[in-house]
C-alpha positions, 0 to 999 in steps of 0.5 A: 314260490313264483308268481302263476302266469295268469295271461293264459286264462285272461286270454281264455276268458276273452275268448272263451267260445273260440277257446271252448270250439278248439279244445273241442274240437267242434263248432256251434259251442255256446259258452253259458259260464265261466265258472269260479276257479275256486273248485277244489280241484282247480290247482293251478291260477292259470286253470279255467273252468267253463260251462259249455253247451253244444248242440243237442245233437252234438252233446254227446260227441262234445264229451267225447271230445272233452274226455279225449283231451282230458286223457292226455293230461297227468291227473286224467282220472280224477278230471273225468271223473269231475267232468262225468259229475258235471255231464249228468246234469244235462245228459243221461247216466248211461250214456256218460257211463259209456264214454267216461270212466266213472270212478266212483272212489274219487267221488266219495272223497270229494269234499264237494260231493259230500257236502251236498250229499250231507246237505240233501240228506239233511234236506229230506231229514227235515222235510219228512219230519216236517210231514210227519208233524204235518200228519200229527197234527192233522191226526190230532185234529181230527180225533179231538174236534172232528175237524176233516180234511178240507178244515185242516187246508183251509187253515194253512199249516203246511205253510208253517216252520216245523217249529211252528207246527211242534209248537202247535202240536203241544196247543191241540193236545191242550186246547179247550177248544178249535177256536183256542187252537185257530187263535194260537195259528193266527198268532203263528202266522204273525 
């Protein structure tokens, strides 16, 4: 295999924002990044992956002029539908759904979409156990030392790992007294 002709994507690089205006198609385009050529989907060394702002007024025709351009080029599908996902960042879904085709097919299939999705999930998985341990020990608390609400926040413990509030969770079912327990959060906190 060949050595790539990287001079194409230097050239972009350099002049990214008049690059950026005659792909588009339009003018007052601010270039924010140039993004990684890393992306999965980036095949070729001489590809260029830019983050782009038009006017705000402009940026829904700056889509319609991305996916005009795009639709001329062999893998068009699967570069709108990558385009689509970078859109709904800065503008609403419905819109996006009118001028791009969203194919959802592809979507599910990317390693990248994937990998957030897991990650948001495992996000939300911790922070509601996190909450439901918050509630536990609160719950605990408050039958064993009738300790309200406020007493509960003054002590900090949802700035606690979850870890931490497990743990505490075994001293306040044990626990002689609030007093032991506070004596286990300051040790926590250290």
């Amino acid at each position: 295999m060949g050595q790539a002709d990287s001079s194409s994507k230097q050239t972009i690089n350099i002049y990214n924002k008049a690059w950026a205006e005659w792909v588009l198609q339009t003018e007052n385009v601010t270039v924010e990044a140039e993004l990684s050529g890393e992306f999965q989907f980036i095949a070729r060394a001489s590809d260029s992956l830019m983050q782009v702002r038009g006017q705000d007024s402009r940026t829904e025709e700056v889509l319609r002029s991305c996916v005009t351009r795009i639709r001329e080029e062999p893998r068009a599908l699967e570069l709108e539908t990558i385009l689509s996902v970078f859109a709904s960042y800065v503008m609403d879904t419905d819109v996006i759904k009118r001028i791009v085709r969203w194919e959802m097919n592809i979507l599910k299939g990317s390693p990248i979409l994937q990998e957030a999705l897991a990650e948001r999930y495992e996000t939300g998985q911790r922070e509601g156990k996190f909450e439901e341990s918050l509630a536990w020990l609160q719950r605990i608390l408050a039958v064993r030392f009738q300790l309200d609400e406020v007493g509960f926040e003054k002590r900090g413990l949802a700035e606690l790992t979850l870890e931490q509030l497990e743990s505490l969770g075994e001293v306040a079912l044990t626990a002689v007294t609030l007093a032991e327990f506070d004596e286990a959060v300051n040790q926590a906190k250290e």
